[in-house]
N, C-alpha and C positions, 0 to 999 in steps of 0.2 A: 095203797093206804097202810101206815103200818097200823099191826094189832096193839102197840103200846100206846098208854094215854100222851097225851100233847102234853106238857104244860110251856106255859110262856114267862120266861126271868124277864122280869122290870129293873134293870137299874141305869145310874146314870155314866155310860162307857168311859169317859176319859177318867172317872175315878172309883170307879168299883167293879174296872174289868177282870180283874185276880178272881176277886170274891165271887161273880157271876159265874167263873170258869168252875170255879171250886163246888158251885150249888148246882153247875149243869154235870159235872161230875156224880158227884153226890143223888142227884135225880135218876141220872143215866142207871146206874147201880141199883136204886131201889124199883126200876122196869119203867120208867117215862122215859116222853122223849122230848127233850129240853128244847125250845128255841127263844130267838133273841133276837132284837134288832138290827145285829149284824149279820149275821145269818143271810137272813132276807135284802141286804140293802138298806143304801142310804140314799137313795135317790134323791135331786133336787127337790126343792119345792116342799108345798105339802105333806109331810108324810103321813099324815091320819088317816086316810084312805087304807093305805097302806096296813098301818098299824090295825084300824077295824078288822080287815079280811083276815090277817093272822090269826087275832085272838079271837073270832067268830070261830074259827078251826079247832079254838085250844080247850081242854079239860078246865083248867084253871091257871091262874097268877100268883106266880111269887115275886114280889117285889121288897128289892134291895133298897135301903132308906137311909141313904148320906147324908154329909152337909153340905155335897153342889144341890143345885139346880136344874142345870144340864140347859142343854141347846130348845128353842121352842118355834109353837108356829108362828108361822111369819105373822097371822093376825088372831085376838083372841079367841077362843072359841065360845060359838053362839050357847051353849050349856054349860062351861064349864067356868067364861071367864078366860083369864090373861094364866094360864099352865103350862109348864115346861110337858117336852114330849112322856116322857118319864110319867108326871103328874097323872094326863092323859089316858095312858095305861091302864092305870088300875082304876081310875072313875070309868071309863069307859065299861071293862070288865065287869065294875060293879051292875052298871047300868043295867048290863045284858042278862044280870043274874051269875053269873059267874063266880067260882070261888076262889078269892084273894087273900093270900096270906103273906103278912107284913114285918120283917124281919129290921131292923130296928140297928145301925151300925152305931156303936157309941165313936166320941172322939178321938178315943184313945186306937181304935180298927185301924191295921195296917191296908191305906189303898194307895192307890198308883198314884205317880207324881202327876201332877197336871197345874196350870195355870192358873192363880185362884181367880175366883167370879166377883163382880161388881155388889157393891151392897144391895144395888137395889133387888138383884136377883138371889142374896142372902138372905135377905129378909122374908120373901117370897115363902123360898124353902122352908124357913122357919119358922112360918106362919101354918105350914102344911103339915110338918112334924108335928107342931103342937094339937094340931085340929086333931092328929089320926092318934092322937095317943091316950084318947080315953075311950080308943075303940077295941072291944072282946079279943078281939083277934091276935093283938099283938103281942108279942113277947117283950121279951125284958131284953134293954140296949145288950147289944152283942162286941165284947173288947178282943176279941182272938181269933183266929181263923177259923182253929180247933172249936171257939163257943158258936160260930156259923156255922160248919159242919153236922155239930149236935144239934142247935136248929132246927137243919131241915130235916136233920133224921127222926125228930118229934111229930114232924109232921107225918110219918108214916100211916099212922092209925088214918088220920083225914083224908089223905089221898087215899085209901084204900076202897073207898066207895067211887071212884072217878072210875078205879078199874072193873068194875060191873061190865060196865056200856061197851068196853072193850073186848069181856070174856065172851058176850053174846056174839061181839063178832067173829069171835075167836070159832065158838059155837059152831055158826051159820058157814064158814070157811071145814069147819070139822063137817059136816054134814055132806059138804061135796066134795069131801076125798073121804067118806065110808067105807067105798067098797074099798080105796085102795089100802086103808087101812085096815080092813079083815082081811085082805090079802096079804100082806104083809105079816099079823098075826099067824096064820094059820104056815106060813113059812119058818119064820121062828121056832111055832112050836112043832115045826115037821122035825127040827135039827134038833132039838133037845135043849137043855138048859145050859146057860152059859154064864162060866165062871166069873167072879166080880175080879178076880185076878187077871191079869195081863198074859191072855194066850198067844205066846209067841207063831203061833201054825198059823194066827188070824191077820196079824197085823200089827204094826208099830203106833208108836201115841197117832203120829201124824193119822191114822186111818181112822181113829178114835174121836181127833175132834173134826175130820171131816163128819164121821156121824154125827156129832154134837150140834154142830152146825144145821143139821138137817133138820133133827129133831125143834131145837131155838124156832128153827122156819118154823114149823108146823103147830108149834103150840098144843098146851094142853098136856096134862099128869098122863106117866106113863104107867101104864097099870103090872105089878107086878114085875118090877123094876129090875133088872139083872145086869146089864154089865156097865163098867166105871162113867160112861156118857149118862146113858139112862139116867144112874144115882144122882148125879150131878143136875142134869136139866129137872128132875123133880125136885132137887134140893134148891135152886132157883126159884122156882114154881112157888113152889110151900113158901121162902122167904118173904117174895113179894107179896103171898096173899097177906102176911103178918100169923102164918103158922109156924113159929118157929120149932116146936118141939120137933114137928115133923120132919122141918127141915136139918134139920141139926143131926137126925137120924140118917135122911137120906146122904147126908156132905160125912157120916161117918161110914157109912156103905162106902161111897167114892172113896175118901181119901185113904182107908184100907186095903185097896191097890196100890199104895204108893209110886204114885207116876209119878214123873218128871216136869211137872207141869205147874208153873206157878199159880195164875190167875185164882183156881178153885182152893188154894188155901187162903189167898189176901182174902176174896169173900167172903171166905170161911169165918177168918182174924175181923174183919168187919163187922159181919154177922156178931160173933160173939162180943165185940167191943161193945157194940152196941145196946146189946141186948145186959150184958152183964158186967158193963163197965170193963176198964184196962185189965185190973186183977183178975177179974173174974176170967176174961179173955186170955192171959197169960198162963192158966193155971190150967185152962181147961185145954188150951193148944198140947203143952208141958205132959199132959197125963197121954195126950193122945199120942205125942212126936213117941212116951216109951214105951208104945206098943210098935212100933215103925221101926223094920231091921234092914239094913239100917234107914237112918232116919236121910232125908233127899236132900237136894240144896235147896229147893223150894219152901219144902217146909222150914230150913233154917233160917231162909231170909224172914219168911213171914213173920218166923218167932221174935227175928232183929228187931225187924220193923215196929213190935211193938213196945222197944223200950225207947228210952226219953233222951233226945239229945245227944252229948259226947258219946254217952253208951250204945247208943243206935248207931252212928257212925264209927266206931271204933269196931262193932261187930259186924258192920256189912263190907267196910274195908277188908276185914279179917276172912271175911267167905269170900271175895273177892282174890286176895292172893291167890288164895287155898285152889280157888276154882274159878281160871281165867277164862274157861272157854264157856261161863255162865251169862249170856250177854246182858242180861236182865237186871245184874249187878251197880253195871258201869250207868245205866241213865237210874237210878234208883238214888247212886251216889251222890249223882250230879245235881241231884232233889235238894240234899242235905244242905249244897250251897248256892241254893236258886231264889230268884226275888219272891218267889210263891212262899219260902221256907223261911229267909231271913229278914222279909219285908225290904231295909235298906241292903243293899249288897256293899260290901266294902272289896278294893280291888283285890285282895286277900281271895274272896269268895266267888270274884270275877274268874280266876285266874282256876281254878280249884274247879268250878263250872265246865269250864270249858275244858280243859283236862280230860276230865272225865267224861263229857258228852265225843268228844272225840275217839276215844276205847271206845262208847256204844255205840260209835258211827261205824267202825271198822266191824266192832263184833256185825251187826245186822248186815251189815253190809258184807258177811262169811257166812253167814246163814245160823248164826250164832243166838238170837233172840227170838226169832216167830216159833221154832219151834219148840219151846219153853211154854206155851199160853194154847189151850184148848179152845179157847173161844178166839180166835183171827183177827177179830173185831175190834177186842180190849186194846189187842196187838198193837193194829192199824194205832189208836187212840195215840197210845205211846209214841210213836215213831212220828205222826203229826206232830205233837206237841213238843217234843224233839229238834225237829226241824224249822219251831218256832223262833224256839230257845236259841238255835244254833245261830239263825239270823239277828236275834237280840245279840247275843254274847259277842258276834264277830264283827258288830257295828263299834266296836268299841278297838282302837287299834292295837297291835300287839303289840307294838314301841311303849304303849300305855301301861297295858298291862303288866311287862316285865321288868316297866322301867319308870316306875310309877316316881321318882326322885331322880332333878338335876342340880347340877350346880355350876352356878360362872363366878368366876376369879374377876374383882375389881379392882383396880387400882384408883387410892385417890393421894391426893396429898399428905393425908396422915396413913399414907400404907395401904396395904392388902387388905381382901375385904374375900368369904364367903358369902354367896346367896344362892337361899335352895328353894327349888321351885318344888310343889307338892302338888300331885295331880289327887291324891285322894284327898280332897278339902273334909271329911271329916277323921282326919287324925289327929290323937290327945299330946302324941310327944314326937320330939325328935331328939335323934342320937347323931353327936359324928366323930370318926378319928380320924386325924391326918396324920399322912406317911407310916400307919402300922404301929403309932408311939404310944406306950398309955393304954388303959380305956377308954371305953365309950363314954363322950362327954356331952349331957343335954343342953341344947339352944337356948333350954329356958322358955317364959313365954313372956307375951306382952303387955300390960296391964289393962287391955280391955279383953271383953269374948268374942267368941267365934261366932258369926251366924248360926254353922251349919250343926255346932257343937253344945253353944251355951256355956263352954269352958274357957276359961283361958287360951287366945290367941295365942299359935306359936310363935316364935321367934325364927325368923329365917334370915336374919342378916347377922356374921357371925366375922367379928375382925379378927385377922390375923399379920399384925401391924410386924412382926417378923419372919415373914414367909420368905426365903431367900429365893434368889434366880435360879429356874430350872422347873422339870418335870414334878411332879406332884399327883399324887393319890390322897383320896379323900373317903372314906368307908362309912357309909348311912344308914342307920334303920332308924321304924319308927313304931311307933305301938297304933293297931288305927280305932275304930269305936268298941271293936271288941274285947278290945282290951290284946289283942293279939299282935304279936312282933313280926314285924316283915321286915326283909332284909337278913344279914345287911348287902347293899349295892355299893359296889365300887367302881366309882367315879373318876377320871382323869383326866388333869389339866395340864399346858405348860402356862408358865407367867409368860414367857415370849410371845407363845400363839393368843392369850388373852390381851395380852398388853396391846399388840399390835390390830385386834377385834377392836377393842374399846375406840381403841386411837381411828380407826379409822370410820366406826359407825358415829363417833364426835365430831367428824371432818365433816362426816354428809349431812349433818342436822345440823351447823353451823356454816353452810358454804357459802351465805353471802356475805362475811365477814372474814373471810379467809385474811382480806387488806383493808388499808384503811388510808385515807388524806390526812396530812396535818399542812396549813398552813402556816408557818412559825420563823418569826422574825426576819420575813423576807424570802423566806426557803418552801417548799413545795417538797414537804416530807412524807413517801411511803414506807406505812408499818407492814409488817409481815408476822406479829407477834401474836398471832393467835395462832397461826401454823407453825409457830416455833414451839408453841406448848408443847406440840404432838409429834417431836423428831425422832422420837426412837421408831415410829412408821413410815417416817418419808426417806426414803433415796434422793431426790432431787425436787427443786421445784424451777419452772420457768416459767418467763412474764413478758410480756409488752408493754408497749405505752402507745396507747390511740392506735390500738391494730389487734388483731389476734392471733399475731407471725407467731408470738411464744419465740422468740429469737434472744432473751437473754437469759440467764443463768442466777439463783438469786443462791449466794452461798452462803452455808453456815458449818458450824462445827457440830459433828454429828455428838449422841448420847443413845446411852441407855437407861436414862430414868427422863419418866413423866413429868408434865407442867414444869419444868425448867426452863424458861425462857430462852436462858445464855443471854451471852452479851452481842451477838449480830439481829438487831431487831427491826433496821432501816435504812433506805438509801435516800438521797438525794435527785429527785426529777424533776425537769424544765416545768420552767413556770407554765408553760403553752397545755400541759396534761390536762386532760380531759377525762380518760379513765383508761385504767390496765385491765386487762388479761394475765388468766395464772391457770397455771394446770402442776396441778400432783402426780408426782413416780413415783408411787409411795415402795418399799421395799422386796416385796413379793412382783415386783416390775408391771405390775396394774397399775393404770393413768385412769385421774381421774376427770371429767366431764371437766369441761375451762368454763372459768369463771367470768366473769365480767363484771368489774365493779367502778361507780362512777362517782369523780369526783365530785363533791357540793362547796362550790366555795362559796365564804364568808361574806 
């Protein structure tokens, strides 16, 4: 059993699984121990049963409050009524006396994409938001990640009475290791006192947050606190209880060792964020980083970490050069352009993701990142979620990602034709140059909007009605919702190899009209003038008449331009025909599949 409270996240998984991550994050950090429906299974059938046993276990509920509904029981429930599982949850909790706290997603909350839900079970939901919303409990709609984060962190003072029940256990487990713990004492002070500095005769970090580890196990303030573990696991202790002065004391013992060790500044930067907003956090890192000679990497990411945006990536990139064999850097980055950080990713941010989780697969995978983090655990954290990500990012193919714009050469009658295909459907512009001439010249867009955009459709059909015979390059970028330029891609075509694509994927979606009957003025005339359109693709064509020998030869004069008909478009055959046979050589010496087409007479 662990010593940390339970609590249990209520939300509805296919569209507010980021946000639950983020709130079992957030939980984890303040000393709970978060669980969730997934966790536990999705077993068929029923799951109420289920769900009871859980939350009978748990301290209390936090539920997450969208605009699905989510999946429900197969029949209503006999208290509740016709309720989604989600609903369930927290009436259920209620029920048992349990404490549920209701966190409130406005429209505008970035959540995962999913499927939208039927009216009827729209309405449902909405029927249930409005009942819960003149209830004490609730806070005010939540539009940012950032305003869920702060959220739960309000709830701190609440939760703080959950953890009682736990300290007693803490207690009663203190109780029967006494003696080993005056044993332990009375060794300590056999050796004398030990420095809050880093004695190299003793041991490397690594031996450091093995003890840390030990201490975490055993729970409970360590009395008369002395080396960099100790300060740390009581600066924990204090935080959780909501003693910050204290802890703030103890995280300033610790981090006046200046170890090597990330996790115990992020908390630290958390801590303070929290407690004393951005500024207040920034200012109070800043005074401590110039007492720190020097100052670590650690401490410099954390300081990164707390500025906004391009400024935060611009400086974690920057300690990143500086300092490549920091592995902590490279999945930090890889945050900056992850669906958690940007809600939509654009391929821009796919590309840039993945990048960078790749450097932190290698660095871990060198031994490069666990031992950066004192607590092993937080470590662990990382490197799962990691390998989450790794699985999202690489479902997506890298043809895709680096080659997010194509383009095919059309031939029609009035000429050559550009069309660009865009895999990122929410991009604002397109650019192109052909053969290096000029600049970049936009497509333009369409006069209606985009779905995905609300903007003006692009244009991707782009004529170039004097594109001569021969090889061709084509240069594309495009600007995508960020407003950011990617590219440009260079693209290339020949007219030959398109001319003879088009001509013949035209053959195979028109093949039973390759010929044709005419009856006329006594004569028994076959046409071949749909296959003549397409001559600058064929080599040869042979035919029959009432057989499938393909034993004669039907000749024309060859070309190199499209839909020309020419002037050989038909021959004369005995009245007695029935139907011919035709098969294409077309010029790459591939034959195509024989036709058979039947005469209807008049």
């Amino acid at each position: 059993m662990s010593p940390r409270p339970t609590i249990f996240i209520s939300s509805v998984s296919k569209e507010l699984r980021s946000a639950r991550q983020l709130v079992a994050n957030t939980l984890t950090f303040l000393g709970y121990e978060p669980v969730w429906q997934d966790i536990f299974g999705t077993e068929g059938g029923d799951l109420r049963e289920m769900l009871r046993t859980q939350i009978d276990q748990c301290k209390g509920v936090v539920q997450l409050i969208g605009q699905c509904y989510g999946a429900e029981p197969p029949t209503p429930d006999p208290e509740f009524g016709r309720v989604s599982y989600t609903q369930y949850e927290a009436l259920y909790a209620r029920k048992k006396g349990k404490k549920v706290w209701y966190l409130f997603m406005d429209k505008s909350f970035p959540v995962d994409l999913h499927e939208p839900e039927s009216d009827d079970v729209q309405q449902l939901q909405t029927a249930y938001r409005n009942v819960l919303k003149i209830d004490t409990h609730l806070f005010h709609p939540l539009a940012t990640r950032e305003a869920l984060e702060a959220g739960v962190l309000k709830l701190r003072d609440d939760l703080t009475t959950l953890r009682r029940g736990a300290k007693r256990w803490a207690l009663g487990v203190a109780a029967i290791l006494c003696v080993i713990a005056l044993l332990v004492i009375w060794l300590v002070r056999g050796q004398g006192k030990i420095s809050t500095q880093i004695d190299k005769s003793q041991g490397t970090l690594e031996k450091i947050a093995q003890r840390f580890e030990t201490l975490s196990t055993n729970g409970g303030l360590i009395q008369n606190a002395k080396t960099p573990e100790e300060h740390y696991h009581n600066a924990r202790i204090h935080e959780l209880g909501g003693n910050f002065s204290a802890a703030r004391k103890e995280y300033s013992d610790y981090l006046f060792s200046n170890l090597e060790a990330l996790d115990p500044w992020l908390s630290y930067s958390a801590m303070l964020k929290s407690a004393e907003g951005k500024a207040g956090a920034i200012e109070a890192m800043r005074y401590l980083g110039d007492k720190l000679k020097p100052p670590t990497i650690s401490y410099q990411t954390a300081l990164a970490l707390l500025e906004e945006g391009e400024a935060r990536l611009t400086k974690l990139k920057t300690l990143a050069e500086a300092n490549p064999d920091f592995g902590p850097l490279p999945w930090l980055i890889s945050q900056e352009f992850s669906e958690a950080r940007k809600g939509d990713q654009t391929l821009a941010d796919q590309r840039a993701e993945k990048e960078w989780l790749e450097k932190f697969r290698a660095a871990n995978a060198a031994g490069k990142f666990e031992k950066f983090f004192l607590d092993k655990k937080e470590a662990q954290k990382w490197i799962e979620t990691a390998q989450v990500r790794w699985a999202k990012i690489t479902s997506t193919p890298d043809k895709v990602l680096e080659n997010p714009v194509t383009v095919t050469a059309q031939q029609s009658n009035s000429g050559w034709a550009a069309i660009f295909s865009l895999t990122d459907f929410k991009a604002k512009e397109l650019f192109y140059r052909l053969d290096g001439k000029g600049e970049f010249t936009s497509t333009g867009h369409l006069p209606y909007q985009s779905p995905q955009t609300g903007l003006p459709m692009i244009n991707t059909f782009v004529p170039l009605p004097n594109l001569p015979p021969g090889d061709h390059t084509i240069e594309v970028k495009y600007t995508d919702k960020n407003g950011a330029t990617n590219g440009p891609y260079t693209l290339k075509f020949s007219t030959g190899d398109q001319q003879f694509a088009q001509a013949k994927m035209s053959l195979n979606m028109v093949s039973g009209s390759w010929l044709s009957f005419r009856d006329y003025e006594g004569r028994v005339l076959l046409y071949f003038t749909t296959l003549m359109s397409y001559r600058p693709a064929i080599k040869e064509v042979h035919y029959s008449l009432n057989s499938e020998a393909l034993d004669q030869t039907f000749k024309f004069k060859p070309t190199d331009k499209m839909f020309e008909v020419g002037d050989d478009l038909y021959l004369s055959v005995p009245g007695n025909t029935q139907y011919a046979s035709v098969q294409i050589t077309y010029k790459d010496g591939t034959k195509s599949p024989v036709q058979k087409v039947m005469r209807t007479q008049q």
